[in-house]
C-alpha positions as CSV (number, residue, x, y, z in Angstrom):
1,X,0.0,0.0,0.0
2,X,1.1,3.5,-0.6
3,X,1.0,6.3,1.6
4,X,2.3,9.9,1.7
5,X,3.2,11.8,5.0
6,X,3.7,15.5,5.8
7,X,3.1,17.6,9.4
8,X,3.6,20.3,11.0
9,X,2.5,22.9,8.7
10,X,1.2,25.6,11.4
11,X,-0.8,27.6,9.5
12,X,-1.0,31.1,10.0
13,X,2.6,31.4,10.8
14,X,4.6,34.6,11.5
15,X,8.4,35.7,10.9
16,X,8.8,38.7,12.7
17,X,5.6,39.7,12.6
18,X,4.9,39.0,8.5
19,X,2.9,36.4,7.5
20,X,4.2,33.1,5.8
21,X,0.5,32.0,4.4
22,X,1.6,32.8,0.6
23,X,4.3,30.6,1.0
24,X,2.5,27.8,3.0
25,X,-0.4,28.0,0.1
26,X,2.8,27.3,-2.3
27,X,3.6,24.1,0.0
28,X,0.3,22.8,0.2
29,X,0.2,23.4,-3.8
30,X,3.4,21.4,-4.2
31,X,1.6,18.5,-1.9
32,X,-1.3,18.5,-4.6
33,X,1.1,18.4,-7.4
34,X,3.3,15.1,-5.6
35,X,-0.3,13.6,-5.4
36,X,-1.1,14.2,-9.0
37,X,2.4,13.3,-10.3
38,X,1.7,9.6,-8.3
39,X,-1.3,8.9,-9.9
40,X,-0.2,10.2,-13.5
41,X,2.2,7.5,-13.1
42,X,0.0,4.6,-11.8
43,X,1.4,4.6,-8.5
44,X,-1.5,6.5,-6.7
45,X,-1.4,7.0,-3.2
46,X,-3.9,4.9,-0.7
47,X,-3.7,7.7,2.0
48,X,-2.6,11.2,3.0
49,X,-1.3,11.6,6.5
50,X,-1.1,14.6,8.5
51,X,-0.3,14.3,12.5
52,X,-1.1,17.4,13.5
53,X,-0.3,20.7,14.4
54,X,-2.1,21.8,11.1
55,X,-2.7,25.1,12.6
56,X,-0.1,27.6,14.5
57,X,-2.1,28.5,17.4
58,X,-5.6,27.9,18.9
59,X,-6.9,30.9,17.8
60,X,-5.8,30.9,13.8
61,X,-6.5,33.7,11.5
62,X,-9.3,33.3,9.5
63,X,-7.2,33.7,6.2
64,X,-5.1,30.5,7.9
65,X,-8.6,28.5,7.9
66,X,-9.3,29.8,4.2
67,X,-6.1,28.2,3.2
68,X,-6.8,24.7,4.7
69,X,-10.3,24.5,3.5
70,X,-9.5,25.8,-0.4
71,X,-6.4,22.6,0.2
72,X,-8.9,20.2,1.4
73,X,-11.7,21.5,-1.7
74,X,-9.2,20.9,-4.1
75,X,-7.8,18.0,-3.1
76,X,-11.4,16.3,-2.8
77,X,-12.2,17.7,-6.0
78,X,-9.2,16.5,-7.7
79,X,-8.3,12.8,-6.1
80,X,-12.4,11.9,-4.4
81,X,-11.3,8.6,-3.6
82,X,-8.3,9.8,-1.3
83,X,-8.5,9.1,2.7
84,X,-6.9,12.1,4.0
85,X,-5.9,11.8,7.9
86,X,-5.8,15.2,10.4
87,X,-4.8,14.8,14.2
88,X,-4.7,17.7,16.1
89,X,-1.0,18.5,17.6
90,X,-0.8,20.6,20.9
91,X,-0.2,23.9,18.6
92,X,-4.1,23.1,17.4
93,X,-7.8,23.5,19.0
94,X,-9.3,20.7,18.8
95,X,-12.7,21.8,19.2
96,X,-12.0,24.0,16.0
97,X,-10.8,20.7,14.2
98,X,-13.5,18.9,15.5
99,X,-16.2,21.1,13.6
100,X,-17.7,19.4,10.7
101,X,-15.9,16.1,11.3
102,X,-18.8,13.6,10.0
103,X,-19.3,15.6,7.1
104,X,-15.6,15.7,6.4
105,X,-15.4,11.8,6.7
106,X,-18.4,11.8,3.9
107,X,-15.5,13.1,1.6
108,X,-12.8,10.8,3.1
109,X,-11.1,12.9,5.3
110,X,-11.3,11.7,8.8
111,X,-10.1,14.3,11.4
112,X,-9.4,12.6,14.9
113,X,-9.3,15.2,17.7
114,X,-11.0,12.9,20.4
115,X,-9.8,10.1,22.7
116,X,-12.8,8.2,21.7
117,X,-11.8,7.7,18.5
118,X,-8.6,6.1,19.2
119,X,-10.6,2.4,19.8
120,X,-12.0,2.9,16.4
121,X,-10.1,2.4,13.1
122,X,-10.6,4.0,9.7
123,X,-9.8,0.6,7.4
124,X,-8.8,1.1,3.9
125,X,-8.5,-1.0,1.0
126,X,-4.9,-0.6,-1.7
127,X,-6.2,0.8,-4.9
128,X,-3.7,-1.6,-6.9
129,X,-4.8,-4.7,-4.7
130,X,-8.1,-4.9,-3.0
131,X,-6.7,-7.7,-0.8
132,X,-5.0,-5.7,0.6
133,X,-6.0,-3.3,3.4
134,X,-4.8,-0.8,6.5
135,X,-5.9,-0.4,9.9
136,X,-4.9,3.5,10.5
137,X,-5.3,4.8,14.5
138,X,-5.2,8.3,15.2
139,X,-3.8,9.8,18.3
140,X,-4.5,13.3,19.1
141,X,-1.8,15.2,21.5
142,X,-2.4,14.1,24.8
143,X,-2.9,16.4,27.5
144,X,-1.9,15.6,31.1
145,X,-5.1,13.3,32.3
146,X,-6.7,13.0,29.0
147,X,-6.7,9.3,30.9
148,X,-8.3,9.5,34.5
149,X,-5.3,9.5,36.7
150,X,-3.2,9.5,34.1
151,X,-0.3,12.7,33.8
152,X,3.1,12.0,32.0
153,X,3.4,11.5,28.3
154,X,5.0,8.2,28.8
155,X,1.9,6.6,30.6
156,X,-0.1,8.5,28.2
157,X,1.0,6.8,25.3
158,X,0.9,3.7,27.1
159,X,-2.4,3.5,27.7
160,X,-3.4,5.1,23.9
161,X,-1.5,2.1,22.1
162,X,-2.3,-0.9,24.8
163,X,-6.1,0.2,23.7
164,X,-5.0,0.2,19.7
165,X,-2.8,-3.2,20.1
166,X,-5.9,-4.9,21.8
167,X,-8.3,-3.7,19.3
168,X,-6.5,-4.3,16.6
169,X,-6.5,-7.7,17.6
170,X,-10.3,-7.7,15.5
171,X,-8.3,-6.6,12.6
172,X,-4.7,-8.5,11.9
173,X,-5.3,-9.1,8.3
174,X,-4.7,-5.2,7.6
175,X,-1.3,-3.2,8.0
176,X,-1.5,-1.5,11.5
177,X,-0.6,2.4,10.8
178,X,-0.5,4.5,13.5
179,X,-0.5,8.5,13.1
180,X,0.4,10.5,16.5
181,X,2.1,13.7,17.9
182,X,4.5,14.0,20.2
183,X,7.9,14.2,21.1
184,X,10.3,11.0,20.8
185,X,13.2,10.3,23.1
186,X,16.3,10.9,21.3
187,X,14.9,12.8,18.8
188,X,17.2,15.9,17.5
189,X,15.9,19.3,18.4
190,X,17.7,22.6,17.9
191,X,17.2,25.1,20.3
192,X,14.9,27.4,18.2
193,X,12.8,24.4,17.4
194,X,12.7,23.4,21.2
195,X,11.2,27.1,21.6
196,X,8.7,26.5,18.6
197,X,7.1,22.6,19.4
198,X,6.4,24.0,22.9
199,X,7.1,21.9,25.7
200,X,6.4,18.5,26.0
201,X,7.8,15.0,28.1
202,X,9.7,12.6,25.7
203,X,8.2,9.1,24.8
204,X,9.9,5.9,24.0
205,X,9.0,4.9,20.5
206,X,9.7,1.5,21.6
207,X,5.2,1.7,22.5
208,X,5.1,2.0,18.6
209,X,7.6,-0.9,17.0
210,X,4.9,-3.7,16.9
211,X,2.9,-1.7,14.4
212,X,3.7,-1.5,10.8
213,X,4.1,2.1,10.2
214,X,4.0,5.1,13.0
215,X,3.9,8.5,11.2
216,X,4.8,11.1,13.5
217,X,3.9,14.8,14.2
218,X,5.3,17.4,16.1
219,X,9.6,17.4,15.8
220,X,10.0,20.1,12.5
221,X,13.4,18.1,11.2
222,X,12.9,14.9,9.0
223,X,14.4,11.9,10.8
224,X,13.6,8.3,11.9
225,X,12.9,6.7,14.9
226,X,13.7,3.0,16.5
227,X,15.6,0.2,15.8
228,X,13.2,-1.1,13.1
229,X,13.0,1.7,10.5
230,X,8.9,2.2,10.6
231,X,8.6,5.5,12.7
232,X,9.3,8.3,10.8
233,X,8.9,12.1,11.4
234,X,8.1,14.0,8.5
235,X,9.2,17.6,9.8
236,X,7.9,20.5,9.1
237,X,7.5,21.5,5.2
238,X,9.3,24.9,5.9
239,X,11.8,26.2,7.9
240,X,10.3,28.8,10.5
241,X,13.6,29.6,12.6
242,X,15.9,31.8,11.3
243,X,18.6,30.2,12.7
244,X,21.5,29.5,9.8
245,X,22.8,26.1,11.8
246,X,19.8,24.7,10.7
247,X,21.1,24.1,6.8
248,X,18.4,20.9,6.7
249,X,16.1,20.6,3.4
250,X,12.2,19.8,3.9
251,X,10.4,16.5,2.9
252,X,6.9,14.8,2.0
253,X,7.6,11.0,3.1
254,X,6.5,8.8,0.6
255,X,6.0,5.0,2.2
256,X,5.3,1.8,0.4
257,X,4.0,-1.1,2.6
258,X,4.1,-4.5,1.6
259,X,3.3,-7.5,3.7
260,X,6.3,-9.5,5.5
261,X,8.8,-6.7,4.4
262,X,9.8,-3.4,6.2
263,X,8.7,-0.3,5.1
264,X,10.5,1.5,2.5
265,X,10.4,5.3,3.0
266,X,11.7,7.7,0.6
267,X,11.9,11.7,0.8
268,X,10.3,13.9,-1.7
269,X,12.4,17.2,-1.4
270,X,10.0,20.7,-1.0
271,X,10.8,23.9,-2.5
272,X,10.7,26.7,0.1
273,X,9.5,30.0,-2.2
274,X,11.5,31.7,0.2
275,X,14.6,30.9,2.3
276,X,15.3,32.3,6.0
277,X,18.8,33.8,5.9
278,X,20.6,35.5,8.3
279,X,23.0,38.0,7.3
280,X,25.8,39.5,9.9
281,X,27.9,42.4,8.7
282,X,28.9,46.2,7.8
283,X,25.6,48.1,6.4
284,X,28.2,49.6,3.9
285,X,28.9,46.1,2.6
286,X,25.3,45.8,1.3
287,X,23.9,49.1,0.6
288,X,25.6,52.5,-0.7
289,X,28.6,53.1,-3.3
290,X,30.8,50.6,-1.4
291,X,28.0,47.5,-1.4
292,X,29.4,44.5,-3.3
293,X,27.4,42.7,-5.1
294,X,29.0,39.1,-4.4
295,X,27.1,39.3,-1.4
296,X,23.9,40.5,-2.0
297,X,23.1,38.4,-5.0
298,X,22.8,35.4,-3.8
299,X,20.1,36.6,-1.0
300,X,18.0,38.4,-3.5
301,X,15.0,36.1,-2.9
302,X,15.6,35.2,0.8
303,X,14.1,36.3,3.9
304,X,16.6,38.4,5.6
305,X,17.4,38.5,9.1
306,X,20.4,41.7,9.1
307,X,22.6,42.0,12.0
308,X,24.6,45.0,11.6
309,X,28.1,44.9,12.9
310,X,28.6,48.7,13.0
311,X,29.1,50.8,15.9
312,X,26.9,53.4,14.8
313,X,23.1,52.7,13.9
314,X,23.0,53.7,10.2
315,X,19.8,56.2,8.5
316,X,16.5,54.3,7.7
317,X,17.9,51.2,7.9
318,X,15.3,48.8,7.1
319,X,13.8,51.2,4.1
320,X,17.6,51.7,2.5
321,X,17.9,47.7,2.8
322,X,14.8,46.9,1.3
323,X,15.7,48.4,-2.1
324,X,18.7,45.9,-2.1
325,X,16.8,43.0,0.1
326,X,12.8,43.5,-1.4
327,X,12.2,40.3,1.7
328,X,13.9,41.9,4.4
329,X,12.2,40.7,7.9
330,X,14.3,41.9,10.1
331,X,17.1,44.3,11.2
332,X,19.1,44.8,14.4
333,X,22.4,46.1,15.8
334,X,24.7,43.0,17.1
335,X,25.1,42.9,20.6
336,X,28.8,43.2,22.1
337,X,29.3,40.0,23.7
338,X,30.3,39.8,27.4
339,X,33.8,39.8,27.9
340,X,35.4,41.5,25.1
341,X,38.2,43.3,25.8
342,X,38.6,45.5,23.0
343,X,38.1,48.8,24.7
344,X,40.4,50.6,26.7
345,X,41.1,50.0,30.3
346,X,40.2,53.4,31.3
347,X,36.5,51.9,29.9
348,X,36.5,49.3,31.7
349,X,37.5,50.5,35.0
350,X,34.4,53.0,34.4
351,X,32.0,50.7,33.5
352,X,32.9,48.3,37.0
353,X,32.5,51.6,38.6
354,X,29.1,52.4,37.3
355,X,28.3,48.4,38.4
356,X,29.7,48.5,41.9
357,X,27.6,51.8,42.0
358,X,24.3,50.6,40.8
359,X,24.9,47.4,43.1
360,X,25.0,49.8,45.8
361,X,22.4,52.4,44.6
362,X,20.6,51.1,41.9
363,X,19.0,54.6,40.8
364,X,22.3,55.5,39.5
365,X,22.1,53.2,36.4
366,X,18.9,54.9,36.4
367,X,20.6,58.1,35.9
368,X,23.4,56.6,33.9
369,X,21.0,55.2,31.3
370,X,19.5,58.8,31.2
371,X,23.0,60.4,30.4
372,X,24.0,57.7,28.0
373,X,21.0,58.4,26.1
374,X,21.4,61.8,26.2
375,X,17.9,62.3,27.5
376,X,16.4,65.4,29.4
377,X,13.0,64.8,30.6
378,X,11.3,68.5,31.7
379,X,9.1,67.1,33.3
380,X,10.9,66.6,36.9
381,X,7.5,65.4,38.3
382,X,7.4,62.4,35.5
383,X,10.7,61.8,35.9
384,X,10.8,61.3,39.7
385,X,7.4,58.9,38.8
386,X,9.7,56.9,36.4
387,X,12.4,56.7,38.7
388,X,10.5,55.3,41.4
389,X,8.7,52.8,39.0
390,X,12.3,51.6,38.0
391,X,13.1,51.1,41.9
392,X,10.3,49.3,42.3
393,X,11.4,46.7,39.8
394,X,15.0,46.5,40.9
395,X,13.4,45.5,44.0
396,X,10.9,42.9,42.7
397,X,14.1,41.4,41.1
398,X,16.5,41.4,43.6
399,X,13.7,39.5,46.1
């Protein structure tokens, strides 16, 4: 049987406060086009799966819920006689998913956002061999005593596939897939992404090896899981950190299932529209008489993150650099790292001063800070308020 996996695609995504929906609708449009390109060549695909976190937040945009529903239209439209699978992930509401759900199965997409429907498996039958069929379980994210008396993730899971394994006992001709969300012990995380997938309490994967295939949701970086090479996570199809460590291309899994053999998994690259780069250097490098092109070119089409090295902030910034950079997200002055001992010692005897002053009266830094900025307030009464506000917080802190 043939399958084709993808997560993660939190809708309604921003960078720096600009919206990534045009280039999730190009994603979604490249999902359509894999899905075609399968079953122009006689190889169509049994099932989509998607284990969750469709959505970015609980409360998405309503252009974010346009985008899934013109995906799902077209993709009924186009391929009728396609199961598609949606879990909500702990980004999603699963009351919102939940909307519509028995209409949505009339058109063979079967959205699972409730424990109840873990006991109750959505069989399929191979378009190429009507022997053979699949047993697919959903698993929506588990929240801490979604099971009476129940808290961690690990017992969690335990319970969710003890109650799939006994009831698939009813159904051991099919291929047992299982589609769930959460976070896998050992998986690789950077930190950005460890900020993004939230927080959540590892589970061994070793609950999912007796099934045939476990397509998993919530890590955004492709890799397998186990010892036995049938738990995959898809990752995300875009990068959302704009972290340049994380070099990693985007996949659709594609997964062929046949009976007595292990699952062979292949990656389908995506094409990001746009990439996330972060650029660190001189604003005279990239914009003005001495800008060189050998660095600029290659960014043309990128999102860019600019951290200016320069000791002075330069005019407009952001408008100058969009001229050069027409994505531009971002722009900041680098921040002098702690320790760096390129300034005089006369400097840094004044700046230990100004510390072992504020230590001992912290409305100095107060009055520092107001120098340093070069900032007279004329108001003396608003200033004294500020002041004491400022105090006030030093205290909080130091307690």
């Amino acid at each position: 049987m043939h399958f084709l996996q993808t997560s993660d695609w939190h809708l309604g995504r921003l960078l720096f406060n600009s919206s990534l929906l045009d280039d999730q609708k190009e994603i979604l449009n490249q999902i359509i086009s894999q899905i075609s390109t399968a079953s122009q060549e006689g190889n169509e695909y049994d099932a989509l799966l998607i284990p969750g976190d469709i959505y970015d937040r609980a409360n998405p945009p309503k252009e974010a819920m346009t985008v899934l529903s013109d995906f799902l239209t077209e993709l009924s439209n186009k391929f009728p006689k396609l199961n598609v699978f949606i879990l909500s992930g702990n980004h999603d509401d699963a009351k919102l998913l939940y909307f519509a759900k028995d209409f949505f199965r009339k058109a063979n997409i079967h959205i699972c956002t409730d424990l109840s429907d873990i006991q109750k498996p959505v069989i399929i039958t191979s378009k190429k061999n009507e022997s053979e069929k699949a047993a697919i379980y959903q698993i929506p994210y588990l929240e801490a005593y979604s099971f009476a008396d129940l808290r961690r993730q690990q017992e969690l899971y335990e319970k969710a596939t003890e109650i799939i394994k006994e009831n698939h006992k009813n159904n051991e001709d099919c291929f047992s897939i299982v589609c769930a969300h959460l976070f896998a012990i050992k998986s690789i995380v950077n930190d950005a992404e460890r900020s993004s997938v939230g927080p959540a309490e590892e589970v061994d994967t070793t609950l999912f090896e007796d099934f045939d295939y476990t397509a998993l949701g919530h890590i955004h970086s492709y890799q397998p899981c186990g010892k036995k090479n049938n738990i995959f996570y898809s990752g995300s199809p875009l990068k959302f950190n704009p972290d340049n460590k994380d070099k990693e291309n985007k996949f659709l899994l594609d997964i062929t299932l046949t009976k007595n053999q292990k699952p062979e998994v292949k990656k389908i690259p995506l094409i990001a529209p746009h990439k996330i780069t972060t650029i660190t250097g001189s604003f005279a490098d990239y914009f003005g008489k001495n800008s060189k092109d050998s660095l600029i070119e290659p960014y043309k089409n990128d999102y860019i993150i600019f951290i200016c090295t320069d000791d002075v902030l330069p005019d407009s910034p952001m408008q100058n650099l969009k001229t050069v950079f027409p994505f531009i997200k971002s722009f900041r002055m680098e921040e002098r790292a702690k320790g760096q001992n390129n300034n005089s010692a006369e400097e840094r005897i004044a700046r230990q001063n100004i510390i072992e002053e504020f230590e001992s009266k912290p409305e100095n830094l107060f009055n520092k800070f107001l120098e340093d900025i070069n900032a007279k307030i004329q108001d003396k009464e608003l200033e004294t308020k500020e002041k004491e506000l400022f105090l006030q917080y030093i205290k909080k802190e130091q307690e």
